[in-house]
N, CA, C and O atoms as a DFTB+ gen file, in Angstrom:
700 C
 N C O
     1  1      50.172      95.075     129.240
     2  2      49.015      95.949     129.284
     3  2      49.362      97.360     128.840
     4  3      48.690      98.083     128.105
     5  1      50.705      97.662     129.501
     6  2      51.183      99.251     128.751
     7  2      50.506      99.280     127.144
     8  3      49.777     100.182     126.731
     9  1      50.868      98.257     126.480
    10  2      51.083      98.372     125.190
    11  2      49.519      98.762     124.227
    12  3      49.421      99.436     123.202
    13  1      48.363      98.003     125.068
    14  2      46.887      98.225     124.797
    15  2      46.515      99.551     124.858
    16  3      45.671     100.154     124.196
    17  1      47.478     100.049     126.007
    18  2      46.765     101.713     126.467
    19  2      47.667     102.478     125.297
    20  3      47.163     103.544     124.945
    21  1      48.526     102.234     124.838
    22  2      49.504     103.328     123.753
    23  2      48.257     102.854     122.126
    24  3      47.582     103.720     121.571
    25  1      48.258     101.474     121.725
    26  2      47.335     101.549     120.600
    27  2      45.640     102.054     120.872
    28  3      44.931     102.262     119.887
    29  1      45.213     102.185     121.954
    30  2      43.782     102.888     121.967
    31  2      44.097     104.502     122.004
    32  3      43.223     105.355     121.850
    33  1      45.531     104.788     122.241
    34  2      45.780     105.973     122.416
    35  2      46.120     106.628     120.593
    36  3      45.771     107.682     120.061
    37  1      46.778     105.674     120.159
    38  2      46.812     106.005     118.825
    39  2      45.891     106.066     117.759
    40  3      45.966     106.775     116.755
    41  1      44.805     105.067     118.144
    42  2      43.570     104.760     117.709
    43  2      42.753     105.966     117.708
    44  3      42.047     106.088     116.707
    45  1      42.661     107.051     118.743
    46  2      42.479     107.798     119.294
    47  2      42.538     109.368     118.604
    48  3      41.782     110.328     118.452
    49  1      44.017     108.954     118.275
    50  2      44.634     110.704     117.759
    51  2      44.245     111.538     116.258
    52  3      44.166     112.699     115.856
    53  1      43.995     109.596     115.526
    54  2      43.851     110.796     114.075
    55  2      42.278     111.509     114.538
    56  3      41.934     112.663     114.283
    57  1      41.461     110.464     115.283
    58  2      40.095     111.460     115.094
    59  2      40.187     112.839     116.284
    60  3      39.273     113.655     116.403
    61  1      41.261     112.871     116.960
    62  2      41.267     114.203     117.889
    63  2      41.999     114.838     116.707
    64  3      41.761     116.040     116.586
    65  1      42.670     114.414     115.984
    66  2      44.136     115.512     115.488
    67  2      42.781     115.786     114.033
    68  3      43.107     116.696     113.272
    69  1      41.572     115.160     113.725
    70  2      40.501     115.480     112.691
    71  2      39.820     116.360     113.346
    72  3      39.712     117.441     112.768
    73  1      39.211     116.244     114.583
    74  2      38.357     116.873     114.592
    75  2      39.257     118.814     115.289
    76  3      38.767     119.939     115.385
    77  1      40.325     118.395     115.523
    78  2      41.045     119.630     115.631
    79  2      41.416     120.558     114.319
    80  3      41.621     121.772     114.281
    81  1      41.436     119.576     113.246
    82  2      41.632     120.370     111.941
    83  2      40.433     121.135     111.474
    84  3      40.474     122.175     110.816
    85  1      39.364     120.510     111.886
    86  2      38.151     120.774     111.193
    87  2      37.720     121.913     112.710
    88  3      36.654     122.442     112.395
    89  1      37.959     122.202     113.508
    90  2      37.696     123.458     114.065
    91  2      38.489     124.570     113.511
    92  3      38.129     125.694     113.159
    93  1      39.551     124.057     113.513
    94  2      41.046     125.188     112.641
    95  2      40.479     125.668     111.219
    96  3      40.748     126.747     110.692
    97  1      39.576     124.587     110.652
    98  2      39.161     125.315     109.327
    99  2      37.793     125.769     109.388
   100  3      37.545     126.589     108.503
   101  1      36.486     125.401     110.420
   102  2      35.750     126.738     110.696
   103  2      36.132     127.735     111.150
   104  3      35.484     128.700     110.744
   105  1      37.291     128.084     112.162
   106  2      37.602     129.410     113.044
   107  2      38.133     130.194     111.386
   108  3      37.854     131.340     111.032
   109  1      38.680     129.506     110.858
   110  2      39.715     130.628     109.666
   111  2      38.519     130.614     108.443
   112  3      38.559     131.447     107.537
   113  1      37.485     129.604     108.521
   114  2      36.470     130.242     107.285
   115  2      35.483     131.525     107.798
   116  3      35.208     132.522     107.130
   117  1      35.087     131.250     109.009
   118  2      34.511     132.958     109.788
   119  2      35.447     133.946     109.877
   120  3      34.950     135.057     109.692
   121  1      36.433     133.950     110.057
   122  2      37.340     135.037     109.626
   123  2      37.493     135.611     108.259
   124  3      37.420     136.791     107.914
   125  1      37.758     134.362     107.432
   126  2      37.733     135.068     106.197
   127  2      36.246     135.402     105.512
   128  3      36.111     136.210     104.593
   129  1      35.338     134.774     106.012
   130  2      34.262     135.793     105.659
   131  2      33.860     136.420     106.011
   132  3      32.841     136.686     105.374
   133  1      34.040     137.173     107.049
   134  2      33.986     138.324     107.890
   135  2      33.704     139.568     107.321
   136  3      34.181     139.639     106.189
   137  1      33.119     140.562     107.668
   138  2      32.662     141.905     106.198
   139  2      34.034     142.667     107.304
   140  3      35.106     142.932     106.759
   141  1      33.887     142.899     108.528
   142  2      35.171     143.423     109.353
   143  2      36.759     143.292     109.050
   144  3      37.235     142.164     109.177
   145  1      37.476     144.174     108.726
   146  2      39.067     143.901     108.922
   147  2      39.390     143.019     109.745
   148  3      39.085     143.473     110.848
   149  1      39.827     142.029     109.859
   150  2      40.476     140.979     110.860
   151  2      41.902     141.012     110.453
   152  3      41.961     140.840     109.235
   153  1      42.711     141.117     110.819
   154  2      44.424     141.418     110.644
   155  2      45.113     141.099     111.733
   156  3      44.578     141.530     112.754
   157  1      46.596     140.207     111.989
   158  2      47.278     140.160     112.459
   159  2      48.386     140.317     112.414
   160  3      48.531     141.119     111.491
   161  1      49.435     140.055     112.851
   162  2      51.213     141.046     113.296
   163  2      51.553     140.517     114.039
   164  3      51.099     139.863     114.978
   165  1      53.025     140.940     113.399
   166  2      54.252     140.283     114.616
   167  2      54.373     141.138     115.569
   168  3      53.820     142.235     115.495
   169  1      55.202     140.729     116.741
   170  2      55.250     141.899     117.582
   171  2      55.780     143.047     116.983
   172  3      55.377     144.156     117.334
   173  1      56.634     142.911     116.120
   174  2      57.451     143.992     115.219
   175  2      56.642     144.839     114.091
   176  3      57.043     145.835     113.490
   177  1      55.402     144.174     113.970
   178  2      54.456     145.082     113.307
   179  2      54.672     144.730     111.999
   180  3      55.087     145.581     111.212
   181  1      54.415     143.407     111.586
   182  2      55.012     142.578     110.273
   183  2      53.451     142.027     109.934
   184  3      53.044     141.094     110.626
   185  1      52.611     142.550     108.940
   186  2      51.469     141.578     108.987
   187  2      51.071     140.227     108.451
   188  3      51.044     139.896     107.266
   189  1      50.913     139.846     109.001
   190  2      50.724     137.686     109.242
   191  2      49.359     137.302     108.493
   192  3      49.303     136.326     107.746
   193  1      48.536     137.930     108.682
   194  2      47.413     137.533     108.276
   195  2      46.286     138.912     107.693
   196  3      46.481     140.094     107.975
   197  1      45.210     138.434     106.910
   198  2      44.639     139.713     106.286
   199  2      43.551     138.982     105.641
   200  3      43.814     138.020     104.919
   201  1      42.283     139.383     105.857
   202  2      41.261     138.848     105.558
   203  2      40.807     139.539     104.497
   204  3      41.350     140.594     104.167
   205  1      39.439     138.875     103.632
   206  2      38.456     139.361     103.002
   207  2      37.936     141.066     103.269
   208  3      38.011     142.046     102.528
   209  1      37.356     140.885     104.760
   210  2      36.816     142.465     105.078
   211  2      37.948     143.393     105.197
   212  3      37.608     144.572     105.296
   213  1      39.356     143.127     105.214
   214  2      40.564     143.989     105.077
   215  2      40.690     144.217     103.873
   216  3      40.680     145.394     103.515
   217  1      40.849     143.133     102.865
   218  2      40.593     143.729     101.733
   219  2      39.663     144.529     100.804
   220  3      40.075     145.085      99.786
   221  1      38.354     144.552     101.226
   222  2      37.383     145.553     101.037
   223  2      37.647     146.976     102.174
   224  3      37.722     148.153     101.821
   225  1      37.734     146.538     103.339
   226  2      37.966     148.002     104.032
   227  2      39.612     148.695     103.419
   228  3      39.416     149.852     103.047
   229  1      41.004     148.303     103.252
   230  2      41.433     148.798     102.863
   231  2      42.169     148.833     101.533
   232  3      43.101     149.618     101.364
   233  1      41.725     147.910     100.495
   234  2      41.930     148.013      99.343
   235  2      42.905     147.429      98.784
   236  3      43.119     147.389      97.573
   237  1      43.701     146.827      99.850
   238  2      45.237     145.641      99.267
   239  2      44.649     144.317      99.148
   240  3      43.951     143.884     100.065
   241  1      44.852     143.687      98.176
   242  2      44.574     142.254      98.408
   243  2      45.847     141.556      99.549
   244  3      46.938     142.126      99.519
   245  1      45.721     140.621     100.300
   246  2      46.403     140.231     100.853
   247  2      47.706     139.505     100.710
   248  3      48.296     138.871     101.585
   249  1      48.179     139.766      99.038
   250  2      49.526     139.521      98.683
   251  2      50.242     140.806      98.697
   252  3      51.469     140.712      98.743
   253  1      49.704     142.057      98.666
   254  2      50.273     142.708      98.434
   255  2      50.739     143.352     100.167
   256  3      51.701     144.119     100.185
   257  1      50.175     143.081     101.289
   258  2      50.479     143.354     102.529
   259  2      51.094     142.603     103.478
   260  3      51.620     143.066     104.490
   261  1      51.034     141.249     103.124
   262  2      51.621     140.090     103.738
   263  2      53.059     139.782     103.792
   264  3      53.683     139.342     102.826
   265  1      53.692     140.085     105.234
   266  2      54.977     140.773     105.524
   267  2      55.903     141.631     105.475
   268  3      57.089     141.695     105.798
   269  1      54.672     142.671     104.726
   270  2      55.170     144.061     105.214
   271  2      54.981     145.071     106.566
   272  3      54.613     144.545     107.617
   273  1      55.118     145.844     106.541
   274  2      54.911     146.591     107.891
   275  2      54.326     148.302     107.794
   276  3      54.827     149.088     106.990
   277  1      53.540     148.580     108.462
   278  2      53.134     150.034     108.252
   279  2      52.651     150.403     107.125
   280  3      53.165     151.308     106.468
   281  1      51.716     149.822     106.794
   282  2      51.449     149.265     105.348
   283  2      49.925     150.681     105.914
   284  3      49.489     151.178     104.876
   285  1      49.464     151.060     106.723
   286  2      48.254     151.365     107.209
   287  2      48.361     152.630     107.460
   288  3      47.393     153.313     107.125
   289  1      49.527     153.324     108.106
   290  2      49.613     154.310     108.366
   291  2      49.164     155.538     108.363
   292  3      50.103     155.966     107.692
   293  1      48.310     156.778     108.606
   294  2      47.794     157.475     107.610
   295  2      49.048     158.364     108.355
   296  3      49.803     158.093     109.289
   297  1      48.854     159.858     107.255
   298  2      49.965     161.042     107.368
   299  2      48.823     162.010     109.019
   300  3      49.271     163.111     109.339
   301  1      48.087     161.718     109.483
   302  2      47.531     162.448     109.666
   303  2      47.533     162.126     111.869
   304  3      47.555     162.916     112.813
   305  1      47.500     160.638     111.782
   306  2      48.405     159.660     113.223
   307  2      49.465     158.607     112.760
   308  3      49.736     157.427     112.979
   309  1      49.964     159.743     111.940
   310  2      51.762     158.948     112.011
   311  2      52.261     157.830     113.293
   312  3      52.864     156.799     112.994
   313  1      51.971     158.132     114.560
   314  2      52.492     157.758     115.150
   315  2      51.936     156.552     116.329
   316  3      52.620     155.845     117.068
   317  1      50.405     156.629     116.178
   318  2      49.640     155.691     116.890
   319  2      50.202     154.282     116.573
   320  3      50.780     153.617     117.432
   321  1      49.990     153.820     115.194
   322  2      50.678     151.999     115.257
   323  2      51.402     152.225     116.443
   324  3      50.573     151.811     117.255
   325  1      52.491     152.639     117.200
   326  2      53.462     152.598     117.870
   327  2      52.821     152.262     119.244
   328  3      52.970     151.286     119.979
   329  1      51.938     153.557     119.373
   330  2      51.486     153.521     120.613
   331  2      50.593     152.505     120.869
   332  3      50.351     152.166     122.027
   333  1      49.941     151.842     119.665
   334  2      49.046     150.822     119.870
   335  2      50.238     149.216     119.976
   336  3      49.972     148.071     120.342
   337  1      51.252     149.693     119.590
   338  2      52.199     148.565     119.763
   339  2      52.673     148.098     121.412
   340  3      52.705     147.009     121.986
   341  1      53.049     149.661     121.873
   342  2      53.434     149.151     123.415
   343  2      52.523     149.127     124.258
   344  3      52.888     149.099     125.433
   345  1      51.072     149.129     123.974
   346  2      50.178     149.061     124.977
   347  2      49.851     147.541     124.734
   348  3      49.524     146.848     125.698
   349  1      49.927     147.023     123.512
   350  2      49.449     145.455     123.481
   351  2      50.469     144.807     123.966
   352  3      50.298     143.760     124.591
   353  1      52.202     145.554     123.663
   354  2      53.023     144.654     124.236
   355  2      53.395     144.388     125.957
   356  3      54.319     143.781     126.498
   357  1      52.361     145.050     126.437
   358  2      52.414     144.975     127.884
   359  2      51.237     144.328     128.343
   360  3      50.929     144.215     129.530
   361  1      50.406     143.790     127.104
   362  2      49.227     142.724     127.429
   363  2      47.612     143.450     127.854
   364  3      46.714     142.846     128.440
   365  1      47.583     144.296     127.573
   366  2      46.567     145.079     127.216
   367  2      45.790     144.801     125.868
   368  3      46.100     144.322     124.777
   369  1      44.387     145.433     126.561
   370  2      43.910     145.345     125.185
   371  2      43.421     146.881     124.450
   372  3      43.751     147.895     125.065
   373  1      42.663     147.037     123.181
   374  2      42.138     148.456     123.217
   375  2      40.994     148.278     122.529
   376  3      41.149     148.072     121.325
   377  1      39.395     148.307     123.121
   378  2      38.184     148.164     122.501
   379  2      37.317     149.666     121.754
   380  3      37.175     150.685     122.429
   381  1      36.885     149.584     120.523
   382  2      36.460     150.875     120.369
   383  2      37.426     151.918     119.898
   384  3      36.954     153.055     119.892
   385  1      38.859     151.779     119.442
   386  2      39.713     152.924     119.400
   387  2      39.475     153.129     117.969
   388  3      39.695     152.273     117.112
   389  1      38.877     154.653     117.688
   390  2      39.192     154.988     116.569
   391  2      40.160     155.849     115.886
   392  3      40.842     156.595     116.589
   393  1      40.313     155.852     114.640
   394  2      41.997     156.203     114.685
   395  2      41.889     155.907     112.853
   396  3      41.317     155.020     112.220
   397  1      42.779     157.173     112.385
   398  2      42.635     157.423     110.920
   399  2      43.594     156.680     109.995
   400  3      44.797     156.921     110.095
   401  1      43.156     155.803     109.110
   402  2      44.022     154.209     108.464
   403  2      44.262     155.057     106.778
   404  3      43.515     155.928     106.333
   405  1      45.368     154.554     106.160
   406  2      45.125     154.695     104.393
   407  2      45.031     153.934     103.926
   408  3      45.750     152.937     103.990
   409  1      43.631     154.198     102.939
   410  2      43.595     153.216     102.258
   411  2      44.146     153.277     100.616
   412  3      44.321     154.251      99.883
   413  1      44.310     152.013     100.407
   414  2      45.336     151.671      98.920
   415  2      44.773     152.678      97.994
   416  3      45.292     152.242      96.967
   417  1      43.936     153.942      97.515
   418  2      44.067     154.786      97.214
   419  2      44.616     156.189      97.364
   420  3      44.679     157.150      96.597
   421  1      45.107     155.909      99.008
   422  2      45.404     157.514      99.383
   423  2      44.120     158.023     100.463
   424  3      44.387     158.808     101.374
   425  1      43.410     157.758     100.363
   426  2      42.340     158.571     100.992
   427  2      42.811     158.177     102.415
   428  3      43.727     157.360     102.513
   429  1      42.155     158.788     103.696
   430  2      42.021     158.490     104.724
   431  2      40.535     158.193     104.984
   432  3      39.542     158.833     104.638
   433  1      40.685     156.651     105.933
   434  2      39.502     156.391     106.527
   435  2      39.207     156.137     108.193
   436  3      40.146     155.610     108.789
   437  1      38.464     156.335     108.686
   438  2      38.115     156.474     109.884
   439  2      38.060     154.791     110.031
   440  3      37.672     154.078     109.105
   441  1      38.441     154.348     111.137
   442  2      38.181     152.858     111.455
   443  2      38.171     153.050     112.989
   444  3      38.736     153.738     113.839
   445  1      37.301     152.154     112.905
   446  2      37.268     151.731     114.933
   447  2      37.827     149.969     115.023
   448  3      37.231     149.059     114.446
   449  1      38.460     149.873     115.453
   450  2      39.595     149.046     115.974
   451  2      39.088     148.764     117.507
   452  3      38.689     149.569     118.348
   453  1      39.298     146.823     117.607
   454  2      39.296     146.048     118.778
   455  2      40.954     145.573     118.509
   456  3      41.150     145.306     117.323
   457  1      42.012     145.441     119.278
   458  2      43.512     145.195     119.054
   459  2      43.841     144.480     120.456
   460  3      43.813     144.884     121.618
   461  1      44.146     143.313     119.892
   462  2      44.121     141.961     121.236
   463  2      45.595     141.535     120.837
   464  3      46.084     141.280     119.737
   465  1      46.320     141.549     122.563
   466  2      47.371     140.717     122.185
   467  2      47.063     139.089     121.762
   468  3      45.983     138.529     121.953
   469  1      48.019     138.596     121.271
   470  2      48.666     137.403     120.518
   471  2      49.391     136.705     121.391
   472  3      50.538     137.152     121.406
   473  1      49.189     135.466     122.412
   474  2      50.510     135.109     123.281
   475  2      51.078     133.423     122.896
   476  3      50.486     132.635     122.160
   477  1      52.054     133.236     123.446
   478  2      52.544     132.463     123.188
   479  2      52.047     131.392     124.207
   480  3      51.583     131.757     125.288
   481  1      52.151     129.917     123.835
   482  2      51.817     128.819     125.112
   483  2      52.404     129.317     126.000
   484  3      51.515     129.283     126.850
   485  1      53.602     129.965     126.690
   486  2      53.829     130.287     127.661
   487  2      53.780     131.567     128.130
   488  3      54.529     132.094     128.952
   489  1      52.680     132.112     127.450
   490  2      52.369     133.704     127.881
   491  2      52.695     134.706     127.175
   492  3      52.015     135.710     126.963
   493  1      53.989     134.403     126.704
   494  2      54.594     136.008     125.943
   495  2      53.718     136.500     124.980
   496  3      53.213     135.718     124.175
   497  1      53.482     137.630     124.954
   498  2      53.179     138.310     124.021
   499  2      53.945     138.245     122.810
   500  3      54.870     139.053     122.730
   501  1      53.682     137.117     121.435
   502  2      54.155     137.587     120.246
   503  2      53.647     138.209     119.068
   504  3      54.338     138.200     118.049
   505  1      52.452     138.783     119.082
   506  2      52.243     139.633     117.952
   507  2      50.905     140.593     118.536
   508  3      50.840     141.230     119.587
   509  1      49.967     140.455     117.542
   510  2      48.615     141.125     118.182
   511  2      47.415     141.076     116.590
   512  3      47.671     140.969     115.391
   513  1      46.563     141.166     117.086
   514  2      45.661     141.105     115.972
   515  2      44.635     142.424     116.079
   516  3      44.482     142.988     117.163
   517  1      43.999     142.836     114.961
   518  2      42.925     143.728     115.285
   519  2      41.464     143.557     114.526
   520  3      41.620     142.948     113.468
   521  1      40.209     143.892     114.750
   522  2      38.981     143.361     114.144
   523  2      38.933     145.047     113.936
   524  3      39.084     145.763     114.925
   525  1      38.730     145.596     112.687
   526  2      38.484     147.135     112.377
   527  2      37.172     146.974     111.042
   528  3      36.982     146.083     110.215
   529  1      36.439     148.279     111.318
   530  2      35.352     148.489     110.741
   531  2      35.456     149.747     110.489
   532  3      35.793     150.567     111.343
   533  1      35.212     149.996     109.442
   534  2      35.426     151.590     108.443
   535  2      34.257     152.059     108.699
   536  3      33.251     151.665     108.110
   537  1      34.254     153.033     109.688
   538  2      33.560     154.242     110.275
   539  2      32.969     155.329     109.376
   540  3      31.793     155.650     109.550
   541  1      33.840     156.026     108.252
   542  2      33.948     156.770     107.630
   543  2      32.703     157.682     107.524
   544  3      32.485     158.823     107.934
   545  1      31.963     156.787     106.833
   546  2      30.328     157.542     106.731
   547  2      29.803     157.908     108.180
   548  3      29.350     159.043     108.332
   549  1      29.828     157.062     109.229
   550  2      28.981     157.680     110.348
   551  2      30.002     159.024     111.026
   552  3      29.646     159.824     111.892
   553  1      30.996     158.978     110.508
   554  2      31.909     159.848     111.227
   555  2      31.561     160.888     110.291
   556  3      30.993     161.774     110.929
   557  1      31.641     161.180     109.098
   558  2      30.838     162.369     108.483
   559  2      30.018     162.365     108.864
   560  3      29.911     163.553     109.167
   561  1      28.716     161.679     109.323
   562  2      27.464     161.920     109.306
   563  2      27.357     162.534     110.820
   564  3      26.327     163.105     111.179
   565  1      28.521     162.378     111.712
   566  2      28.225     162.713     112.562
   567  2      28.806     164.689     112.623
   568  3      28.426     165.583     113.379
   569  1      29.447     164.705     111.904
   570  2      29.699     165.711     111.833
   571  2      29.168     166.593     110.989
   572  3      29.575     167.753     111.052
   573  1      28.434     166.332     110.293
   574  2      27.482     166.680     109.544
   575  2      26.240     167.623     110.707
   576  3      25.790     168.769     110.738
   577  1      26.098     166.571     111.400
   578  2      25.061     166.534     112.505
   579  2      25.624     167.462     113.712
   580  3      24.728     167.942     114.406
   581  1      26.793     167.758     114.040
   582  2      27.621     168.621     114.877
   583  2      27.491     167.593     115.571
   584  3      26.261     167.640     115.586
   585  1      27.762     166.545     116.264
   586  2      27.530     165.678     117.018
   587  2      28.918     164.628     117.276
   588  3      29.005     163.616     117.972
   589  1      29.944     165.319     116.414
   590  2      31.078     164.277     116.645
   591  2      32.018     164.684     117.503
   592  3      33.170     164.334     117.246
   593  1      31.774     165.516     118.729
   594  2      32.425     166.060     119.383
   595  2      32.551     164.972     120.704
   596  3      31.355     164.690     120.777
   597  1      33.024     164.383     121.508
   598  2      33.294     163.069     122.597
   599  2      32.029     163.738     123.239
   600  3      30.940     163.163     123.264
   601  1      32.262     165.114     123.807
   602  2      30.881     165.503     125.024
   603  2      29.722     165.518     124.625
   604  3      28.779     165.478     125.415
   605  1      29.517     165.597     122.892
   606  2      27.958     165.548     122.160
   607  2      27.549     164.252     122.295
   608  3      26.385     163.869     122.418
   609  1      28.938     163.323     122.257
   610  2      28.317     161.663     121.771
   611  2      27.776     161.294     122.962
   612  3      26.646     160.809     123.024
   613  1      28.735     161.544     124.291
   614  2      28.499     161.199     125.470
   615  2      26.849     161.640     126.199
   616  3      25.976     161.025     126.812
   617  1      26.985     162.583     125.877
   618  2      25.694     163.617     126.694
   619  2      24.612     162.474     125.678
   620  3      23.924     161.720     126.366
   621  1      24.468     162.349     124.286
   622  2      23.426     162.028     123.651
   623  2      23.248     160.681     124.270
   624  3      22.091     160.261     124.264
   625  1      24.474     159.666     124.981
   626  2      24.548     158.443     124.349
   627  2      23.808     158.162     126.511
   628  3      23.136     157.247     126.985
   629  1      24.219     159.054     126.975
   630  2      23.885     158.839     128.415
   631  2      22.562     159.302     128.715
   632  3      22.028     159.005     129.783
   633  1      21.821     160.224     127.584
   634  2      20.240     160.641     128.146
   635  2      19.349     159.680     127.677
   636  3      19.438     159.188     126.552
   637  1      18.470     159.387     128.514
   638  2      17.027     159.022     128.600
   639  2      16.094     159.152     127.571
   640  3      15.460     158.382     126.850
   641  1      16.256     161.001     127.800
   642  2      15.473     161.344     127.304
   643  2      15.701     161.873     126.150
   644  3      16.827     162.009     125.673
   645  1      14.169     162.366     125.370
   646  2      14.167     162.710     123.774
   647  2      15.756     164.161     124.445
   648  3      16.005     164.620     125.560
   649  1      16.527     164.415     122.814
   650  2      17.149     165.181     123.347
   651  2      16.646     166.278     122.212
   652  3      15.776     165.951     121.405
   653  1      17.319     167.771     122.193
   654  2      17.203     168.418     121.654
   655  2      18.365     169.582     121.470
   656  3      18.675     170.264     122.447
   657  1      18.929     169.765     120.324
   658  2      20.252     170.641     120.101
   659  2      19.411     171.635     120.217
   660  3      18.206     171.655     119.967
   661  1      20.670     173.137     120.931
   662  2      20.968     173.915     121.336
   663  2      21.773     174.496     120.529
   664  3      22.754     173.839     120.181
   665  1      21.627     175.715     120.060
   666  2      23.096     176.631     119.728
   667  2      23.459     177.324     120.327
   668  3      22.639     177.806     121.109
   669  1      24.814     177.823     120.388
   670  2      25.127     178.995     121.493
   671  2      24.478     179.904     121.701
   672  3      24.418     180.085     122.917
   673  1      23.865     180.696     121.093
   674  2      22.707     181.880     121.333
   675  2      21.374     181.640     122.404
   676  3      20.731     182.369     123.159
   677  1      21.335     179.797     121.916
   678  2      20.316     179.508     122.814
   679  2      18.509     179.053     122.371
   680  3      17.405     178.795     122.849
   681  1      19.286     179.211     121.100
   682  2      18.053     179.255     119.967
   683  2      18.300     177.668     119.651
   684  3      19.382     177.091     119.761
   685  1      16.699     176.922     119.115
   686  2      16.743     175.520     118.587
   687  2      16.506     175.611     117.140
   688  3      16.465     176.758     116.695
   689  1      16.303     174.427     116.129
   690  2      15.995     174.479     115.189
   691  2      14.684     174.835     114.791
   692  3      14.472     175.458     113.751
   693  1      13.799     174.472     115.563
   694  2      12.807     175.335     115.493
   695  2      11.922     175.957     115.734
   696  3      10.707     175.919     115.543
   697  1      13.045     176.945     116.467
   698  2      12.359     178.302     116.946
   699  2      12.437     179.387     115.697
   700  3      11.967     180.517     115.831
């Protein structure tokens, strides 16, 4: 009887080990069509993966970034990758962080970044991934607007009510 339960078990596997492929290739076709940066890394900050919306948000096709490192950097937060490194490597996450990226021309762009650790079947943390969206325009626009200040966004984003700017003098737009 052992032997009935091992062939229904085998009988069994190609359509689990099918229908497991065919989730593996919807999860990675929504990724890659994604308009969002979707990117992943080793713990060492080696990138593994690089989507479609990475390549429109930062301008490398994904041969040209794929196992390199610090490929993102801007001159301006030299030093955040890092800090975004040991906060994921202690299993944290960071939702909403925005933070200034280069893109394959040089320019700097504003991106807001979701950055999720990566773990292993037995927990460890081995890499991390991030979902980023190029801000750029609303971040001018907000400053445009005087409004990109944390206490402008906050005050606007917590009232009720209609609001209305103030200048220091005390005067509105139109008075």
């Amino acid at each position: 009887m052992q032997g009935v339960g091992l062939e229904i078990a085998a009988r069994r596997t190609p359509s689990v080990a099918a229908a497991a492929a065919e989730k593996i290739a919807l999860q990675a076709s929504i990724v890659d069509s994604s308009a969002d940066a979707i990117v992943s890394w080793t713990a060492d900050g080696v990138i593994t993966s690089w989507n479609r919306g990475a390549e429109a948000t930062y301008g490398y096709a994904a041969g040209e970034v794929l196992g390199k490192s610090n490929m993102l950097a801007s001159d301006e937060c030299p030093d955040d990758t890092h800090g975004i490194m040991t906060k994921i490597s202690r299993g944290e996450r960071l939702d909403h962080y925005e933070t200034l990226r280069r893109h394959k021309d040089g320019r700097s762009i504003c991106v807001s970044l979701a950055v999720s650790p990566i773990h292993d079947a037995a927990g460890a943390v081995i890499g991390f991934s991030s979902i980023g969206s190029d801000v750029t325009a609303r971040k001018h626009a907000e400053k445009q607007a005087g409004t990109d200040s944390p206490c402008a966004r906050s005050l606007m984003a917590a009232s009720m009510d209609r609001t209305r700017t103030i200048s220091p003098d005390g005067s509105t737009p139109n008075d």
